[in-house]
CHARMM internal coordinates of N, CA and C (Angstrom, degrees):
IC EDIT
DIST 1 N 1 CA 1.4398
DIST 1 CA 1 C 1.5275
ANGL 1 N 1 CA 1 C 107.78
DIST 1 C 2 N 1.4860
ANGL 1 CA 1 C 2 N 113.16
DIHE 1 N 1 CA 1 C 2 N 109.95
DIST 2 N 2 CA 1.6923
ANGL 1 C 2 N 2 CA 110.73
DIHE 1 CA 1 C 2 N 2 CA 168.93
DIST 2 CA 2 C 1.3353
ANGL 2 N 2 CA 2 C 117.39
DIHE 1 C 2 N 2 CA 2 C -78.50
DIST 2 C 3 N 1.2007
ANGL 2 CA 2 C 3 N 127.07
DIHE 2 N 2 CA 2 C 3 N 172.55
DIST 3 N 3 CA 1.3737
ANGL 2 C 3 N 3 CA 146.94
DIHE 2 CA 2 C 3 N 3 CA -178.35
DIST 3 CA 3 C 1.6089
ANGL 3 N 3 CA 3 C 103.27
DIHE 2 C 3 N 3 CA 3 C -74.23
DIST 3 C 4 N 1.1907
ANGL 3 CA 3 C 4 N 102.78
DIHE 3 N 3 CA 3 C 4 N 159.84
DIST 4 N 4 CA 1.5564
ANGL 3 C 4 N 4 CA 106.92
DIHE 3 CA 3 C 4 N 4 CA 155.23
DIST 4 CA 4 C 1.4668
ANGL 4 N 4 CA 4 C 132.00
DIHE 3 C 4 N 4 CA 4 C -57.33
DIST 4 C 5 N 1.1663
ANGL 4 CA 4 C 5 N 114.17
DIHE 4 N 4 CA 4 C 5 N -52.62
DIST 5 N 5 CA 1.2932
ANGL 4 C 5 N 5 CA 127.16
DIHE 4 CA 4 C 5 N 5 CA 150.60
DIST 5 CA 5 C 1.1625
ANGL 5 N 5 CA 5 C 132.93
DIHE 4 C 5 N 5 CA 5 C -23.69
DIST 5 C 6 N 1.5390
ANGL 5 CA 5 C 6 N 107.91
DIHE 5 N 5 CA 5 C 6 N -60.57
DIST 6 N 6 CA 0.9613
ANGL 5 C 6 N 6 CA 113.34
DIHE 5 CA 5 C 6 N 6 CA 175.82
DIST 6 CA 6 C 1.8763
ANGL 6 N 6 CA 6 C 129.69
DIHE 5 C 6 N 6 CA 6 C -76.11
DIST 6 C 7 N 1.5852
ANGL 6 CA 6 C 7 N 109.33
DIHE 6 N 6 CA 6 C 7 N -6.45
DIST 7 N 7 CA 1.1935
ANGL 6 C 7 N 7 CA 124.35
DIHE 6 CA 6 C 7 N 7 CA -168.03
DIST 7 CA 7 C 1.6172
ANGL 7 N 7 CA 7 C 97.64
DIHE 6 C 7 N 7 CA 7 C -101.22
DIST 7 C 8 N 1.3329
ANGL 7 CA 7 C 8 N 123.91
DIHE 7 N 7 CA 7 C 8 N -7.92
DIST 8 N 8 CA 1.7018
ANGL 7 C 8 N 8 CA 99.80
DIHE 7 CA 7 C 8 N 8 CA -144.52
DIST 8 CA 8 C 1.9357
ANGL 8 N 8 CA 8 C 58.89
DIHE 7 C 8 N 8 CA 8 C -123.02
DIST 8 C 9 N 1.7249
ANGL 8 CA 8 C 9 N 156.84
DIHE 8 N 8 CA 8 C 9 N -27.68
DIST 9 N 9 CA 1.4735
ANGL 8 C 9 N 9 CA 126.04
DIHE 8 CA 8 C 9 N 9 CA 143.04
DIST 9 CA 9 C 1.2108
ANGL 9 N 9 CA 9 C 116.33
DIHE 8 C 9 N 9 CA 9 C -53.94
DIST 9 C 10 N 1.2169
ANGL 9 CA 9 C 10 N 143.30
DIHE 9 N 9 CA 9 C 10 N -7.35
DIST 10 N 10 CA 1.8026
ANGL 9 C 10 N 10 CA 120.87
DIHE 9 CA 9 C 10 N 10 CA 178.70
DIST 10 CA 10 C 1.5389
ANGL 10 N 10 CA 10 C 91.17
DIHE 9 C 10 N 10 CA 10 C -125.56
DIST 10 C 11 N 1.2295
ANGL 10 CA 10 C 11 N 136.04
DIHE 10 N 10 CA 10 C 11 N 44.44
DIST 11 N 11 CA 1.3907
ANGL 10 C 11 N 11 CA 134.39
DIHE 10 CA 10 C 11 N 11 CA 147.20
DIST 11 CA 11 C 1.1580
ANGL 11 N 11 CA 11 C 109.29
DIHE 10 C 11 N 11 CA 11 C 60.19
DIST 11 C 12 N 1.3618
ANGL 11 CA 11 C 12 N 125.66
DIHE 11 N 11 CA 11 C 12 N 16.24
DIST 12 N 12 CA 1.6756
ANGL 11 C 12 N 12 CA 116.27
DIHE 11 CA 11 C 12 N 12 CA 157.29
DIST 12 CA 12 C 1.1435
ANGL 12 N 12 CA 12 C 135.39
DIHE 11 C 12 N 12 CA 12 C -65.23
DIST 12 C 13 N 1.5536
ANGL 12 CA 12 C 13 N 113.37
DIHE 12 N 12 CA 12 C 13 N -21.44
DIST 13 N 13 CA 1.7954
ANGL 12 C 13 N 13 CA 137.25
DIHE 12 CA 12 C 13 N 13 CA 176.46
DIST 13 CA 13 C 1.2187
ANGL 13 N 13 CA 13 C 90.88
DIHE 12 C 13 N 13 CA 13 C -119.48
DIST 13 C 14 N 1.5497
ANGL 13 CA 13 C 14 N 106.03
DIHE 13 N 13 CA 13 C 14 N 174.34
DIST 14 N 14 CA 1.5038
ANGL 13 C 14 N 14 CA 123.35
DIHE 13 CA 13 C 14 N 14 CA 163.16
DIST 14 CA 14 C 1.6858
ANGL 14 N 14 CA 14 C 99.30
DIHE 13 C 14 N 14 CA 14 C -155.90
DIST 14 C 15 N 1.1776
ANGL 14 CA 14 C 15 N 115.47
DIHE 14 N 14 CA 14 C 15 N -153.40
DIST 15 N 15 CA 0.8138
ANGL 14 C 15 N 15 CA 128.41
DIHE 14 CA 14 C 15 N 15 CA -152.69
DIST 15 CA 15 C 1.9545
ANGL 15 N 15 CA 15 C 106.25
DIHE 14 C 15 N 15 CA 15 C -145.45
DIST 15 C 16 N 1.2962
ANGL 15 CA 15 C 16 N 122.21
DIHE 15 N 15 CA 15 C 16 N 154.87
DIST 16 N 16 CA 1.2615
ANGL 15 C 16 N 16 CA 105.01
DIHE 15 CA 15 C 16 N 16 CA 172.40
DIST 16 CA 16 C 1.5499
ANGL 16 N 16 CA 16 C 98.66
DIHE 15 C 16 N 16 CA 16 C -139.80
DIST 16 C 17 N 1.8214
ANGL 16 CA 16 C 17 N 104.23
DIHE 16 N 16 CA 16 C 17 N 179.29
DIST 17 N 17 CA 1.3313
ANGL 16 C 17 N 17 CA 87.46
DIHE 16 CA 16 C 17 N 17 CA -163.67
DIST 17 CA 17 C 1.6468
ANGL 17 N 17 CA 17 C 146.73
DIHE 16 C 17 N 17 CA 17 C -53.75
DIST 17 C 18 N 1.8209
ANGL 17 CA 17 C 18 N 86.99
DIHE 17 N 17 CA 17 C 18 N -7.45
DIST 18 N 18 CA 1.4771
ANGL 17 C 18 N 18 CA 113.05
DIHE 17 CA 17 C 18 N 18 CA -164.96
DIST 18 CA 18 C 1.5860
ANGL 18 N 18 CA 18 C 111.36
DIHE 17 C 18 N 18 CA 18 C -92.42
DIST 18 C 19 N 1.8462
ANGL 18 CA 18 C 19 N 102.66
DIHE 18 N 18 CA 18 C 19 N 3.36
DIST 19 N 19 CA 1.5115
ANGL 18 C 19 N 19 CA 105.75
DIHE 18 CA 18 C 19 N 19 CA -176.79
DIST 19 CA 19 C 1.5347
ANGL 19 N 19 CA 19 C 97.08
DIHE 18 C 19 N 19 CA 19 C 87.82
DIST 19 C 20 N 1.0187
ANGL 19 CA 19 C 20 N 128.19
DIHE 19 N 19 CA 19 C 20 N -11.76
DIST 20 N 20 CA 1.7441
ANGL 19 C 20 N 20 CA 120.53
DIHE 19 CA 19 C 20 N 20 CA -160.49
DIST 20 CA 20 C 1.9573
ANGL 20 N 20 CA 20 C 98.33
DIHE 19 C 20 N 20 CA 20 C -82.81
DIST 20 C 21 N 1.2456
ANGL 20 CA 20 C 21 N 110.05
DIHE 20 N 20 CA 20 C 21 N 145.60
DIST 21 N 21 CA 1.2576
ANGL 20 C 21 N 21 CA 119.75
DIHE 20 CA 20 C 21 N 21 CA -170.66
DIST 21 CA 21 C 1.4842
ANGL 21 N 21 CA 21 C 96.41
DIHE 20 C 21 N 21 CA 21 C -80.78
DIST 21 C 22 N 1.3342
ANGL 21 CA 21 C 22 N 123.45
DIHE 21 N 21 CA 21 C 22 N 160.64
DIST 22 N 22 CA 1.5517
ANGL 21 C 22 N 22 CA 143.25
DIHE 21 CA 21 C 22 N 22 CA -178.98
DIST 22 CA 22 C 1.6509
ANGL 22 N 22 CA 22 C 113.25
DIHE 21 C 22 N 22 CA 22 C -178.98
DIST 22 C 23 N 1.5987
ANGL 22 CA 22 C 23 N 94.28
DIHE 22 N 22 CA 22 C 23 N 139.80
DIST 23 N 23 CA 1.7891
ANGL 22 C 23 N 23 CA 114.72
DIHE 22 CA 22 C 23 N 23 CA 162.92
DIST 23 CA 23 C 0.9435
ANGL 23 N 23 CA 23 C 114.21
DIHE 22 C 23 N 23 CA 23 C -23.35
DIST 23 C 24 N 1.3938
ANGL 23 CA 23 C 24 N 153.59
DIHE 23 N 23 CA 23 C 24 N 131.96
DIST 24 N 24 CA 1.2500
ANGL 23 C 24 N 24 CA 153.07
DIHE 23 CA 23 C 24 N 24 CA -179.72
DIST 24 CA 24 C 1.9036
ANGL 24 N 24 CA 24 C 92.67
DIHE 23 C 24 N 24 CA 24 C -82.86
DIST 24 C 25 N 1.6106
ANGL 24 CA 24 C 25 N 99.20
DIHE 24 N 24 CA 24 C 25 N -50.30
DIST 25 N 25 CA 1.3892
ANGL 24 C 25 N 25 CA 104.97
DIHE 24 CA 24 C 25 N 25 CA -168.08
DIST 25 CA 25 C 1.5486
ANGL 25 N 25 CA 25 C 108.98
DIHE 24 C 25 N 25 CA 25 C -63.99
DIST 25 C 26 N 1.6652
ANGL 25 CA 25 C 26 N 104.14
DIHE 25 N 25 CA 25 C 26 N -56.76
DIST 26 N 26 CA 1.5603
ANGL 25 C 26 N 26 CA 102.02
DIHE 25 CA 25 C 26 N 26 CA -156.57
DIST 26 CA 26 C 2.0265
ANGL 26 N 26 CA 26 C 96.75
DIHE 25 C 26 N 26 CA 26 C -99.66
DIST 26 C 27 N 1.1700
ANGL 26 CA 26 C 27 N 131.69
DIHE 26 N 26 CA 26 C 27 N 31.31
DIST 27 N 27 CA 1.4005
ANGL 26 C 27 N 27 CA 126.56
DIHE 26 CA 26 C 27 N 27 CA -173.08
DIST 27 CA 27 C 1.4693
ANGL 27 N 27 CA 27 C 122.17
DIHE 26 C 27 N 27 CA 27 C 23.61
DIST 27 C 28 N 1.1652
ANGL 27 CA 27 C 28 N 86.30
DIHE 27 N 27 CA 27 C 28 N 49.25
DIST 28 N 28 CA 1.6525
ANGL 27 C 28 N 28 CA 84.64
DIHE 27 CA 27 C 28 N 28 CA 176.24
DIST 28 CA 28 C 1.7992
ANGL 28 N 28 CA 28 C 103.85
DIHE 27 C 28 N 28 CA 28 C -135.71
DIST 28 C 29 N 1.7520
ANGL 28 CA 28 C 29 N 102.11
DIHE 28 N 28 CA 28 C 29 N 130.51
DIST 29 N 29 CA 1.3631
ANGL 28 C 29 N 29 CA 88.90
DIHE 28 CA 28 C 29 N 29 CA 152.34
DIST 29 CA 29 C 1.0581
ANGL 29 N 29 CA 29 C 168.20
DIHE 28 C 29 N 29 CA 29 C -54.74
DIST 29 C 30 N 1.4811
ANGL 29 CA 29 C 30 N 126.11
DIHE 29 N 29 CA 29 C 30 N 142.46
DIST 30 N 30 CA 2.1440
ANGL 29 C 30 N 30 CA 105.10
DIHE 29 CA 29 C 30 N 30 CA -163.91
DIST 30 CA 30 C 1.1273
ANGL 30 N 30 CA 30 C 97.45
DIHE 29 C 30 N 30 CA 30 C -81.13
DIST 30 C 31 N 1.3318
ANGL 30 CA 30 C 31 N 97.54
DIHE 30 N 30 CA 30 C 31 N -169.69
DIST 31 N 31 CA 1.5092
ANGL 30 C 31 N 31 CA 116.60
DIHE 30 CA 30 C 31 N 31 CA -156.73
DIST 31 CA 31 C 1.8502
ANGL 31 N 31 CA 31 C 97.04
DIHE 30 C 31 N 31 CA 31 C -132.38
DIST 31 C 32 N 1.0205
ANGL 31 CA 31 C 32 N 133.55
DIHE 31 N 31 CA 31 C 32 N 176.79
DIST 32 N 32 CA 1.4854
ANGL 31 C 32 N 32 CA 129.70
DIHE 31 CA 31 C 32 N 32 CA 171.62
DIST 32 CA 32 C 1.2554
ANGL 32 N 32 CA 32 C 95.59
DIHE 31 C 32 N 32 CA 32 C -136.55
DIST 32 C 33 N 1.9262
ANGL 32 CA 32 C 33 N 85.72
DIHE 32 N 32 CA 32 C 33 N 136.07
DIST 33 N 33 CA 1.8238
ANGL 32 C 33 N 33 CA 99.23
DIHE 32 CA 32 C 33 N 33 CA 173.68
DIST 33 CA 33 C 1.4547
ANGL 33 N 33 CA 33 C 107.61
DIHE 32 C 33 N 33 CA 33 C -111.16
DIST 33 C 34 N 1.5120
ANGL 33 CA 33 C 34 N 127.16
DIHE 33 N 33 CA 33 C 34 N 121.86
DIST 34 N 34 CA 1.6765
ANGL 33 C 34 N 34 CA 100.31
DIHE 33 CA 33 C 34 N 34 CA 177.19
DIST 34 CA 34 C 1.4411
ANGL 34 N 34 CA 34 C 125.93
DIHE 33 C 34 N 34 CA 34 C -115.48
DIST 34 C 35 N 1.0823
ANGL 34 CA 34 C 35 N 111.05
DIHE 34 N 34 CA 34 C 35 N 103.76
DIST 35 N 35 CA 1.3792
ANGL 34 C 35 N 35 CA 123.15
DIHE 34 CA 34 C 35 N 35 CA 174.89
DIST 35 CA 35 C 1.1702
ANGL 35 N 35 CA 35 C 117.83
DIHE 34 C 35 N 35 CA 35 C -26.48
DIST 35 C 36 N 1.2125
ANGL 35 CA 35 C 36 N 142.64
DIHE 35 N 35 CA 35 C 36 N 120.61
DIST 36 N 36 CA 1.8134
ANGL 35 C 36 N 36 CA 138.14
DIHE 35 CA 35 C 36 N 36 CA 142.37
DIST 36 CA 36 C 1.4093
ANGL 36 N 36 CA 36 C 118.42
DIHE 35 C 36 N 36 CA 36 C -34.99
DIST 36 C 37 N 1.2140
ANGL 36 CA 36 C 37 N 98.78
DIHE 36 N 36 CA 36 C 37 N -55.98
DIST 37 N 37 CA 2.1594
ANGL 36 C 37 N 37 CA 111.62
DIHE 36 CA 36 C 37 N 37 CA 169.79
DIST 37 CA 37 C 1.3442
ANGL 37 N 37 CA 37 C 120.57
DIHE 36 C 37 N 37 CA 37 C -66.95
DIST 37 C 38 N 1.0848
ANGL 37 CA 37 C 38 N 112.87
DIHE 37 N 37 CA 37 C 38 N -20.08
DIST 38 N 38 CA 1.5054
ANGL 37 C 38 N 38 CA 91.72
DIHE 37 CA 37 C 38 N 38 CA -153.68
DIST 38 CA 38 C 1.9387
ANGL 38 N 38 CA 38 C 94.75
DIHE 37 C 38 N 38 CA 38 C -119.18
DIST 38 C 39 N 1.3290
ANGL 38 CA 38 C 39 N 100.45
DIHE 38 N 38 CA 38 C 39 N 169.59
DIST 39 N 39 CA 1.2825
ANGL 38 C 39 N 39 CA 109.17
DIHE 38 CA 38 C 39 N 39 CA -167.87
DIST 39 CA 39 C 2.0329
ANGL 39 N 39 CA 39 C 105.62
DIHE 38 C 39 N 39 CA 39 C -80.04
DIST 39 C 40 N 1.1217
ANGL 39 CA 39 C 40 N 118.87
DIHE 39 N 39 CA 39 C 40 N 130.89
DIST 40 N 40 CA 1.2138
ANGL 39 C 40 N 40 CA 112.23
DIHE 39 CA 39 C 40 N 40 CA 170.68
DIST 40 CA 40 C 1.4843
ANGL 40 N 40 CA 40 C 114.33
DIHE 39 C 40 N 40 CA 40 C 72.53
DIST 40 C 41 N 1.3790
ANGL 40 CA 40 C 41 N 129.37
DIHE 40 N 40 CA 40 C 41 N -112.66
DIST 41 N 41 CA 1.5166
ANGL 40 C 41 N 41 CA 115.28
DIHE 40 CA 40 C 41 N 41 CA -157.72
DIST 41 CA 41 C 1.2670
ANGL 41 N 41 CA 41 C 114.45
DIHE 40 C 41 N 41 CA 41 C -172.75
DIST 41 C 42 N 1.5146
ANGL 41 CA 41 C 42 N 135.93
DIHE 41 N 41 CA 41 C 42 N 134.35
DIST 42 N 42 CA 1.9876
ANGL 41 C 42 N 42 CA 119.30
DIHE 41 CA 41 C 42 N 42 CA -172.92
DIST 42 CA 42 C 1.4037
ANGL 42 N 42 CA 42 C 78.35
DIHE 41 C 42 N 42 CA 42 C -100.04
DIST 42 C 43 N 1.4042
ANGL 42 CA 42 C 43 N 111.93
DIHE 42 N 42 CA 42 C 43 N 159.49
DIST 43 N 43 CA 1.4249
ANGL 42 C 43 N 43 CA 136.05
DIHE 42 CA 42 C 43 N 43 CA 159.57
DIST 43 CA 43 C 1.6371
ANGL 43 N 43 CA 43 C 108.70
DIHE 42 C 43 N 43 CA 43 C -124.92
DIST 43 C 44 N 1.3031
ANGL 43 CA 43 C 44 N 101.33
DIHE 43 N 43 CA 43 C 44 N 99.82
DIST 44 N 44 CA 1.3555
ANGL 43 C 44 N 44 CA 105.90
DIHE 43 CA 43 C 44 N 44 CA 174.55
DIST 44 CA 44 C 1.8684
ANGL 44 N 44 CA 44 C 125.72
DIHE 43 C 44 N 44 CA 44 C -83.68
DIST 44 C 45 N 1.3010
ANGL 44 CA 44 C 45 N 122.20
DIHE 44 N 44 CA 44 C 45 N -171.27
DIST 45 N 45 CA 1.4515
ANGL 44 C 45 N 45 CA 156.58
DIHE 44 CA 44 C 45 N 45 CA -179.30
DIST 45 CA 45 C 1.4511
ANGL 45 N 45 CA 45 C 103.84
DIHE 44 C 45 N 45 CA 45 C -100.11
DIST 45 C 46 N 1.2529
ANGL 45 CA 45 C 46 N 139.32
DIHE 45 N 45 CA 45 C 46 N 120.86
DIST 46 N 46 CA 1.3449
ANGL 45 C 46 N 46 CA 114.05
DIHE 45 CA 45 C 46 N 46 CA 176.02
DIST 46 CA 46 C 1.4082
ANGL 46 N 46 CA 46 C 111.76
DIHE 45 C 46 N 46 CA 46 C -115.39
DIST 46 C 47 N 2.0763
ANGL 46 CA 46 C 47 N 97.62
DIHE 46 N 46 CA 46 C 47 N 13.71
DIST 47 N 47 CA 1.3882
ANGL 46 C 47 N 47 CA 93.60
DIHE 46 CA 46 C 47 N 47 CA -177.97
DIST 47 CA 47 C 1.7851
ANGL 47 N 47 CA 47 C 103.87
DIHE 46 C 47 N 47 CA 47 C -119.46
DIST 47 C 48 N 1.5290
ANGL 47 CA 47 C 48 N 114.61
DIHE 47 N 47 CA 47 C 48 N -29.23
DIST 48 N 48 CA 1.1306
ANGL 47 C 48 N 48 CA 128.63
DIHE 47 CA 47 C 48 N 48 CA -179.73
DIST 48 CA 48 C 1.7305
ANGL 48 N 48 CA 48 C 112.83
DIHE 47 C 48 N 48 CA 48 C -85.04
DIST 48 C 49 N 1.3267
ANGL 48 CA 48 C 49 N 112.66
DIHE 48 N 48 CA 48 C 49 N -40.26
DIST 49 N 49 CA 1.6481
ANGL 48 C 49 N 49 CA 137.11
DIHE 48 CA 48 C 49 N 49 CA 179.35
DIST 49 CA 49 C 1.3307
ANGL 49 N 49 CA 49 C 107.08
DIHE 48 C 49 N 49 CA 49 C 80.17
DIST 49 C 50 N 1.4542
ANGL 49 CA 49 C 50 N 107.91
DIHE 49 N 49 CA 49 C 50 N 57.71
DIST 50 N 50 CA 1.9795
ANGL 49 C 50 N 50 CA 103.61
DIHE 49 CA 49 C 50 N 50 CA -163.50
DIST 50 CA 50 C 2.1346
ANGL 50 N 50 CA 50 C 77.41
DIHE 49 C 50 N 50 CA 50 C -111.77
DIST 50 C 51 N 1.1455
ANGL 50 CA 50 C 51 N 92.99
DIHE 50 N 50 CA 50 C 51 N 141.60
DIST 51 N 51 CA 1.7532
ANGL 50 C 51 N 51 CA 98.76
DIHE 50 CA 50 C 51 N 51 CA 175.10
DIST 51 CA 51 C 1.3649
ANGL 51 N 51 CA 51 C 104.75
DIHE 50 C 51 N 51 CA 51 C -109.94
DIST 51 C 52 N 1.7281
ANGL 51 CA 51 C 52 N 120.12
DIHE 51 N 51 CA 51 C 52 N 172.00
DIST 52 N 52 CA 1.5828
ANGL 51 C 52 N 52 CA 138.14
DIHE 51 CA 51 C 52 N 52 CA 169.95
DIST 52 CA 52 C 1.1909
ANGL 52 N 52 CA 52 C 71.40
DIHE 51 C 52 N 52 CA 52 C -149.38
DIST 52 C 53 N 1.9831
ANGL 52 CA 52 C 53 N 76.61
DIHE 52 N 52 CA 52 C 53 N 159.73
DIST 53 N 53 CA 1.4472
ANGL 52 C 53 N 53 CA 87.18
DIHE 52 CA 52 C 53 N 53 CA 159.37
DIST 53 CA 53 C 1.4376
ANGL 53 N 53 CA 53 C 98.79
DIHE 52 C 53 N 53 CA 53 C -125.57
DIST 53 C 54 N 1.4794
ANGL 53 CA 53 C 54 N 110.28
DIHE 53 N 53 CA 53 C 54 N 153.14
DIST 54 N 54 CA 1.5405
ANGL 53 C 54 N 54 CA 126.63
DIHE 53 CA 53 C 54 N 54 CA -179.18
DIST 54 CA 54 C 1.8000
ANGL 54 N 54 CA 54 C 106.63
DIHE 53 C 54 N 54 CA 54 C -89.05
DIST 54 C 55 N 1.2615
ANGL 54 CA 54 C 55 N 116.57
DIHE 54 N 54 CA 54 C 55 N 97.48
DIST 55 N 55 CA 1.4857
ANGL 54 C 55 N 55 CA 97.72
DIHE 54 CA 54 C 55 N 55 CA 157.31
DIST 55 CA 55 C 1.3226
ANGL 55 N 55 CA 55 C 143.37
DIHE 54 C 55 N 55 CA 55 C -74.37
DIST 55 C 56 N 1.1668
ANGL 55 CA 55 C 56 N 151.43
DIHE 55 N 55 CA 55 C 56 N 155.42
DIST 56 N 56 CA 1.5323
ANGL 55 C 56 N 56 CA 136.61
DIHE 55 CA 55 C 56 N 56 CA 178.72
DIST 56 CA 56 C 1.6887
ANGL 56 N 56 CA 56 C 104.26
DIHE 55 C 56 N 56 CA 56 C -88.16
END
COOR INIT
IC SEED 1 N 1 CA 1 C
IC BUILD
């Protein structure tokens, strides 16, 4: 699982005009999952199911 960061330089995310994150593949915006355990936050695909994870 890559970072955000790291997805939105190799064109797996983008961005839309509103700043809001989205699928590069399937144009759709993610969604956020938030863990109790885990550090920070997944931002998923809700059409492909490809995850990042968002750190703070």
């Amino acid at each position: 699982m890559d970072s955000i960061r790291r997805a939105l330089r190799e064109g797996e995310i983008k961005k839309d005009m509103y700043e809001r994150l989205e699928c590069a593949e399937c144009d759709e915006q993610l969604v956020t999952k938030n863990e109790p355990d885990e550090v920070g936050s997944i931002r998923a695909c809700p059409e492909c199911g490809q995850e990042w994870r968002q750190l703070p």
